[in-house]
N, C-alpha and C positions, 0 to 999 in steps of 0.2 A: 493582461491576465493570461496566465497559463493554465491550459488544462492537462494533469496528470489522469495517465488510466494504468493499474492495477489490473495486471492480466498473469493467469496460470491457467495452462493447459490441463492442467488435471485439481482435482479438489485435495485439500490439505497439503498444501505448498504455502501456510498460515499468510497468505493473500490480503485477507479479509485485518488480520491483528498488525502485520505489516501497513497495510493501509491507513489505519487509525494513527499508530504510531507516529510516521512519517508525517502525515496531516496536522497532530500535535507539536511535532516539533517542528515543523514550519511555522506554526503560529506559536511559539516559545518569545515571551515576554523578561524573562530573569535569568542573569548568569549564575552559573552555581548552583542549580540547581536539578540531581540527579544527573542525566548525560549532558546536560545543557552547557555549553562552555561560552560559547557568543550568541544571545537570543540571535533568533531572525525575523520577527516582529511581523511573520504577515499577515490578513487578514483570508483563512482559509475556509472554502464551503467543501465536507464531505459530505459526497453523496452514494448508499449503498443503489447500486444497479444489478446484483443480484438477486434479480427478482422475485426468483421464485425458489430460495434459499438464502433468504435474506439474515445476517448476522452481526451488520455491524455495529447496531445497538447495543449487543453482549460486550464488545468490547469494552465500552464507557460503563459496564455494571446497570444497562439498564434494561429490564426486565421483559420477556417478550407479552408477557399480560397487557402490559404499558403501552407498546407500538402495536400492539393486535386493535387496541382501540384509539389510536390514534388515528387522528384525521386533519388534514388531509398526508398521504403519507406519498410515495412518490410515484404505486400503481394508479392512485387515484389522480394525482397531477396528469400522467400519460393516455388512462381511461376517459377523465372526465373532462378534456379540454378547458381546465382551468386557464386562468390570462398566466402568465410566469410573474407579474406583480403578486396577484393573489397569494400564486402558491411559493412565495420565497416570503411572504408576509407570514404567510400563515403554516405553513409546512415546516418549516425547522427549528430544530432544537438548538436552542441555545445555551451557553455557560451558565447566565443566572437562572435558568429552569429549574424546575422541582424534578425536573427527570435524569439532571446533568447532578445531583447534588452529590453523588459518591466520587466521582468523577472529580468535581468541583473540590471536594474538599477529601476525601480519603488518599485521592491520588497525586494530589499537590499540585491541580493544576488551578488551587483556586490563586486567585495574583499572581501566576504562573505562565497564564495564558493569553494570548486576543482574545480580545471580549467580543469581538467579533465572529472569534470563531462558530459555524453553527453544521450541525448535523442534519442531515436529511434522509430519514428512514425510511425504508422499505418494508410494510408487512412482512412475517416470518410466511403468515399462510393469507397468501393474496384469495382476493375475490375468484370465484372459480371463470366468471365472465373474463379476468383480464389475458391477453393473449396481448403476444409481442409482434407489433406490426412496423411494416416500413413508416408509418410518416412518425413514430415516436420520435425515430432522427430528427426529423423538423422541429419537433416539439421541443426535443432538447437542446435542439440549437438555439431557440427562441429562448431556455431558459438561462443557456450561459450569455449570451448577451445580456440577459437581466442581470445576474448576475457581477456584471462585470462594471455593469454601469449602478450599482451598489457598491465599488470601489473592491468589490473582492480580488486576491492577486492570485490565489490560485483556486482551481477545483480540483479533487481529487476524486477520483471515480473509481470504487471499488465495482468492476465488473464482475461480471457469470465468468466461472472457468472453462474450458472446452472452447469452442470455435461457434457455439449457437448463437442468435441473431443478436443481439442487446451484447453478448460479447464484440459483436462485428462492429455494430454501434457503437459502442464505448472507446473501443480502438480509431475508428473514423474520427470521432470527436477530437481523440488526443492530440496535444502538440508532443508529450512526450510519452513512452509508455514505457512501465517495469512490471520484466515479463521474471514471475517469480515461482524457483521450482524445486525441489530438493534432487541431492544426489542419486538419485536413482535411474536406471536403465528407464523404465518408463517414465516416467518425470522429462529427461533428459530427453530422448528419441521424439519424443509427442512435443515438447519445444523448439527444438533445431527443425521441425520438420513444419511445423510454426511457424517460426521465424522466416525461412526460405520460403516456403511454400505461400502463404497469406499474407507476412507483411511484404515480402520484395518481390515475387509476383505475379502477385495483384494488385501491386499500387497503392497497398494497405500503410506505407514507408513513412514514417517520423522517426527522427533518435527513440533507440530504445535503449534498455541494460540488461543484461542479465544476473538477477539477481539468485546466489542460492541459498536458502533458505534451510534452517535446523541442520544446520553444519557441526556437529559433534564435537564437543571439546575437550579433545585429544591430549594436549600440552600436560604433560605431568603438573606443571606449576598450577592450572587452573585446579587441582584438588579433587574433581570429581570421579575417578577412577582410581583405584590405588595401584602402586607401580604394578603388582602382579596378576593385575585382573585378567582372568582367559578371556582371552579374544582380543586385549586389546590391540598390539601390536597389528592383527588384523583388521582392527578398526582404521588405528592411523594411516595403515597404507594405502585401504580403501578411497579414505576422504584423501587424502593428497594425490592418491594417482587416476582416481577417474575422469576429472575433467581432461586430463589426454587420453587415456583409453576412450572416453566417448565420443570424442571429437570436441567436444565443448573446445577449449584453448584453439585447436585450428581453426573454426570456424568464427572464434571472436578475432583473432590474431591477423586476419585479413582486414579488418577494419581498424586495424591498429594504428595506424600512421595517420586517423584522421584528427584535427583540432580538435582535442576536449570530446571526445566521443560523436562530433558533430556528425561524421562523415558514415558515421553507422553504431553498430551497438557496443556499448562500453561493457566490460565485465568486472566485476566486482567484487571476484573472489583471488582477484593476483594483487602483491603485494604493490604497491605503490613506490615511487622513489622518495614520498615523504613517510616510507613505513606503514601507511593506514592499512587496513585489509577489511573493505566494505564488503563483508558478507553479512545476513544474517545468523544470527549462531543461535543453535538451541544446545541444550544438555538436560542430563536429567533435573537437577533443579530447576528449570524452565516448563518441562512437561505440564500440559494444561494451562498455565498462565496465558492465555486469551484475553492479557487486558493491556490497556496504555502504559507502558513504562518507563518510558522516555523522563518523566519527573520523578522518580523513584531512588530515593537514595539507599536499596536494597543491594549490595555490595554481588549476590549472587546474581544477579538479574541487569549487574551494573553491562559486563561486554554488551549483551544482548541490547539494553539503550543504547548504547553508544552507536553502535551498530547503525541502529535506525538513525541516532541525531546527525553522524555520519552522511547517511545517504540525502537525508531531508538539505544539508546543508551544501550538500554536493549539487542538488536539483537547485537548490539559490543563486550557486555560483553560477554554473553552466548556464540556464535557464531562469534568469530574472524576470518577473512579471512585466516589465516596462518593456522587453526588448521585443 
């Protein structure tokens, strides 16, 4: 079993809808279906670790009325020293749940998906008692061992953004982490300073990537700007030339020579020599869609899946559960 963590240094670097996505298309059961080109059949547990901004319920269309009164959710697993049997019994949401049903069927992941796959929510507004302590690491360690010995092949852990505790955790946990962030000065500065500073030294070190995320789509073909829009030309030179002005490319490009991104962090916004270009992309037709679209045969919204089935199938290759 592998465990994925879901990490942005600043909030709204769509973290949280990337998360879901990728999770989904790891456990992708049917070719042809929306981005889906080779299912990857795995048996996937997400878990929202955003504790105390918790959203990754929204993504699947389900309601925070719903997880407000849901129990047990995953502060009360950490709070209430449940056994990790208990709360993987009874804690997660599943595909045929009455809470997964738009999910299940609006968004075509009903026969679409592992039936395995299951969710594991986080209240939006935790108990005011719960508070983030050292031994929850323990606790979570005890629950991906359950987990795993449940036959799950991955976990995906939507972390807290910023550097606070249950971020620190989430990251310790990982075998792999995608550190997700948009083009921007700050976005950008607060992850490379990230990346150096906390993961490599402090000992924090597993492959990571850098993902970036609501990448603006520029290309005349893509339709969404007409040739004369003001600003544009300013936009495209923006998004193409700041990963060098930032430093991004220097700083990924010394890790460049390692095996399959093993030797340090892959970047995901340069072209490939088989052409892919794993970035996340938003545009305005994307704005607000905060949901799983990876099955989505929405022709506007189609790069954006791919995007994600992309990276989910890229963590299969690189990082298979058995290895």
């Amino acid at each position: 079993m592998k465990v994925i963590t879901c990490f942005s240094y600043k909030g709204g670097a769509a973290r949280t809808t990337a998360a879901a996505n990728i999770s989904a298309a790891l456990a992708s059961t049917t070719a042809g279906v929306g981005s889906i080109v080779t299912p990857l059949r795995h048996k996937v547990a997400l878990i929202d670790l955003d504790v105390f901004s918790a959203g990754t319920h929204r993504v699947f269309e389900i309601q925070n009325q719903l997880i407000q009164k849901f129990s047990p959710s995953i502060q009360d697993y950490l709070r209430d020293q449940m056994t990790p049997s208990d709360y993987v019994t009874d804690g997660g949401i599943k595909l045929n749940d009455t809470a997964m049903r738009n999910f299940r069927q609006g968004r075509g992941a009903d026969g679409n998906c592992h039936e395995g796959f299951t969710l594991f929510p986080a209240k939006p507004k935790p108990d005011e008692r719960f508070v983030v302590q050292k031994q929850h690491e323990n606790v979570l360690i005890e629950l991906m061992a359950e987990l795993e010995h449940r036959s799950f092949e991955y976990v995906v852990l939507d972390g807290e953004s910023g550097t606070r505790q249950m971020a620190e955790i989430a990251i310790r946990l990982a075998d792999v982490v995608l550190v997700f962030f948009r083009l921007t000065w700050q976005h950008i500065d607060g992850t490379l300073n990230t990346c150096i500073e906390d993961f490599q030294n402090r000992s924090l070190m597993h492959p990571f990537y850098l993902i970036p995320t609501c990448v603006p789509l520029t290309d005349p073909a893509d339709g969404i700007y007409q040739p004369e829009a003001v600003g544009l030309l300013d936009l495209q030179t923006f998004t193409r030339d700041i990963p060098d002005f930032s430093g991004l490319n220097e700083f990924a490009d010394k890790f460049k020579e390692g095996a399959d991104h093993l030797a340090g962090p892959g970047h995901f916004w340069a072209s490939r020599t088989d052409g892919a270009r794993l970035c996340i992309h938003d545009s305005l037709s994307l704005k607000g869609v905060e949901q799983v679209i990876v099955f989505d045969n929405n022709a506007k919204r189609d790069r954006a899946a791919s995007d994600y089935y992309k990276i989910a199938a890229e963590i299969s290759r690189l990082h298979p559960p058995a290895a």
